[in-house]
C-alpha positions as CSV (number, residue, x, y, z in Angstrom):
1,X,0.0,0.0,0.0
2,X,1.6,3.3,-0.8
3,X,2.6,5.6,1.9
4,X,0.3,9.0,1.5
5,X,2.3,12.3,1.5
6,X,1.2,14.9,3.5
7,X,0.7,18.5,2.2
8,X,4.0,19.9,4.7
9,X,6.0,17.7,2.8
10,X,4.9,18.5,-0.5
11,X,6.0,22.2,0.8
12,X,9.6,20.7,2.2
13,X,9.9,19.3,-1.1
14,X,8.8,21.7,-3.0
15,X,11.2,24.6,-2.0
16,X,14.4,22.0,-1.3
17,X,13.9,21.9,-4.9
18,X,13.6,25.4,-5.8
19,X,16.9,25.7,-3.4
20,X,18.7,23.4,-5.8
21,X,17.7,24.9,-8.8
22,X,19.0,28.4,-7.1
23,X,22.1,26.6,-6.4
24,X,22.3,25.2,-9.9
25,X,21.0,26.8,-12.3
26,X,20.4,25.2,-15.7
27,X,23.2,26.1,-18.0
28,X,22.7,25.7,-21.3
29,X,25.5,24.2,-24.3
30,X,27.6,26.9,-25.5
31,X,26.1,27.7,-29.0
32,X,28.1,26.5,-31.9
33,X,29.8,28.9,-34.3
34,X,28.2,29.3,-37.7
35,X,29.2,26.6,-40.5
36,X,30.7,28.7,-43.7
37,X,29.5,27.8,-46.8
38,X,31.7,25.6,-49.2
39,X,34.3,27.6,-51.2
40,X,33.3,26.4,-54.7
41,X,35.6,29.9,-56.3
42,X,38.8,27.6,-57.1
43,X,37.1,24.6,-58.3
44,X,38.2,23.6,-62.3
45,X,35.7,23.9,-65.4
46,X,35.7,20.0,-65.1
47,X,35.1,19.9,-61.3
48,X,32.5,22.0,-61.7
49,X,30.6,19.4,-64.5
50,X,31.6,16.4,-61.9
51,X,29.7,18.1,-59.2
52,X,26.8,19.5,-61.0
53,X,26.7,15.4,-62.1
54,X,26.5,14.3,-59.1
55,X,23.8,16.7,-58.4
56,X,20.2,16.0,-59.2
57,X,17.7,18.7,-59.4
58,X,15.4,20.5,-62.0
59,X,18.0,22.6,-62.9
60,X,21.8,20.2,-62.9
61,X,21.1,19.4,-67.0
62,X,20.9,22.7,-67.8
63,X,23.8,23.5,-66.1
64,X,26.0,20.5,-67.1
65,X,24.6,21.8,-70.7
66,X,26.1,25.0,-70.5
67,X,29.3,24.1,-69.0
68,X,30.0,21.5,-71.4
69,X,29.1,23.4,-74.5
70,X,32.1,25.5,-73.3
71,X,34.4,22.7,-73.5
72,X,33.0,19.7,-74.9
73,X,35.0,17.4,-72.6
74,X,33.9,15.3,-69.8
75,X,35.3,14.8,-65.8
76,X,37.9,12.1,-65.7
77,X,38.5,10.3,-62.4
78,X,41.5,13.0,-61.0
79,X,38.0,15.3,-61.0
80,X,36.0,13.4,-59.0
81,X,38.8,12.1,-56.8
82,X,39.8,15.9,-56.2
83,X,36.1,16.5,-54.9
84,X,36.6,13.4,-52.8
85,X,39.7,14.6,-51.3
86,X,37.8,17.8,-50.0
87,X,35.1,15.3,-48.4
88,X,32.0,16.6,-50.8
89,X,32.0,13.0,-52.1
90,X,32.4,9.3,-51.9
91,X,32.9,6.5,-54.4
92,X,30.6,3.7,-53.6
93,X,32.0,0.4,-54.8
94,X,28.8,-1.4,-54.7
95,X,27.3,1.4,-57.8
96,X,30.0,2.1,-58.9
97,X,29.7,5.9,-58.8
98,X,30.3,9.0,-56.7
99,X,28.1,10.0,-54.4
100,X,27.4,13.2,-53.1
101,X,27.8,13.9,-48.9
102,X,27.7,16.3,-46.2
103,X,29.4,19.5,-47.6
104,X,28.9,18.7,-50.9
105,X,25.3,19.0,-50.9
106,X,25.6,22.5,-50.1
107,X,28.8,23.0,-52.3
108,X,26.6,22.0,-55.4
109,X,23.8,23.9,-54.3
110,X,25.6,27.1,-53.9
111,X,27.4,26.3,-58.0
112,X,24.0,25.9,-59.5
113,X,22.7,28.8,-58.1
114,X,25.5,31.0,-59.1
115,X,26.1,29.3,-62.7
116,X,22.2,29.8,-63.3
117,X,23.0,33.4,-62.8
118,X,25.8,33.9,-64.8
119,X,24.3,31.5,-67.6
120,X,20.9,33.3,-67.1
121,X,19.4,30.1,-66.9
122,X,16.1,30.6,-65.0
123,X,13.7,27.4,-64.9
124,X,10.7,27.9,-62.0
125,X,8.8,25.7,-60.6
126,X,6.4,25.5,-57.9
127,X,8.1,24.5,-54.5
128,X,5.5,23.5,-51.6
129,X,3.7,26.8,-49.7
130,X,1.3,26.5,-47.2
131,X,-2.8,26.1,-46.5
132,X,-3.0,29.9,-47.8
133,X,-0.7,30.2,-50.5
134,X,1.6,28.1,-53.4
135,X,5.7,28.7,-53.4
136,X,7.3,29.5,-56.6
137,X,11.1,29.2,-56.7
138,X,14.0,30.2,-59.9
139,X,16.6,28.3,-60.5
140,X,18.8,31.5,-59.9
141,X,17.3,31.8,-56.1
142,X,14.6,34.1,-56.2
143,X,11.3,32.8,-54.6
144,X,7.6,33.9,-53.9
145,X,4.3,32.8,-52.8
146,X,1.0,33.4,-54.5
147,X,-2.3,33.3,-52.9
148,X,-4.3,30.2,-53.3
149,X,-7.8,30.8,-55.3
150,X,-9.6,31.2,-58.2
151,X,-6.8,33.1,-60.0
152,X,-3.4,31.3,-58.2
153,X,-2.0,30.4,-61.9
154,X,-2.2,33.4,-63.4
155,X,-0.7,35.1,-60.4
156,X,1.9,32.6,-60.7
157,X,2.5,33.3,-64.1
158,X,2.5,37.0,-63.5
159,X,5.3,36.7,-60.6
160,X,7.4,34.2,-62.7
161,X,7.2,37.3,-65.9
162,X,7.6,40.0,-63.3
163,X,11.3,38.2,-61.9
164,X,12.1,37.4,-65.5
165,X,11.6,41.1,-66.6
166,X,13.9,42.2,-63.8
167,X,16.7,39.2,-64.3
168,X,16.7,40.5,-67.8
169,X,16.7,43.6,-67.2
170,X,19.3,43.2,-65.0
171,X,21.4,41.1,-66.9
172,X,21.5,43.7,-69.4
173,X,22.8,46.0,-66.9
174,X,25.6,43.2,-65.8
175,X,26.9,42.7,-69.5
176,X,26.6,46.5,-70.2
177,X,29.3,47.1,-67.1
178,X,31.7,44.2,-68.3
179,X,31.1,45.6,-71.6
180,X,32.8,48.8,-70.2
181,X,35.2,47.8,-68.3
């Protein structure tokens, strides 16, 4: 039969445990520094098509397109292994093929996003949104939501030719300054 507890030593207990926590106090992990992103500025042409080949996404073939029509090569191995050697892959002897891990998910990532703006590729698509509203993304990183309703794909395809005007419009601008310098 269990003992009953009366209300005095509820009390007893209660502040010998608000006495501990004075004494101590809940400290919490020292917060971690912030990651940096992968530095993709040294990689090769040919790194750069290894990666982007290891990559999947909507955008990675018209990438690889674009940086192969520059050199109409492919990676050899030395590519691959070099990517390996920074840890943004691993050869899987079962496939056969490299594989893409940890900090070369977000190494690839960052190299699409950046050769889509240079190539001026821009391929949208709709990307999840919530109850209220539908998430449109670019290939080059811009991103909106339109309202759901009656009119949610036109107001999709209004965004989508309002950020292609202004990529334009702005790569205009970007060649016009290289132009000149």
């Amino acid at each position: 039969m269990p003992s009953r507890i009366s209300i005095s030593q509820l009390q007893n207990a209660s502040r010998s445990i608000e006495a501990l926590r004075q004494l101590f106090p809940e400290v919490s992990p020292p917060a971690l520094p912030p990651v940096p992103p992968p530095d993709i500025s040294d990689l090769t042409h040919m790194q750069k098509i290894a990666l982007m080949q290891m990559w999947e996404s909507h955008a990675a073939r018209a990438v690889i397109a674009a940086l192969k029509a520059e050199v109409q090569d492919k990676p050899s191995f030395l590519d691959y292994r070099a990517l390996a050697d920074r840890g943004w892959c691993e050869h899987r002897r079962a496939d056969g093929w490299h594989h893409l891990i940890g900090y070369g998910l977000e190494a690839a990532r960052l190299l699409e996003r950046k050769l889509c703006v240079e190539y001026g590729l821009h391929l949208t698509r709709e990307s999840g949104g919530d109850r209220f509203n539908v998430g449109v993304s670019c290939s080059c990183g811009w991103h909106t939501n339109v309202r759901k309703g009656r009119s949610t794909q036109s107001g999709i395809s209004q965004a989508i030719g309002r950020h292609l005007r202004s990529a334009n419009g702005l790569a205009g601008i970007v060649k016009a300054v290289k132009a000149g310098s």
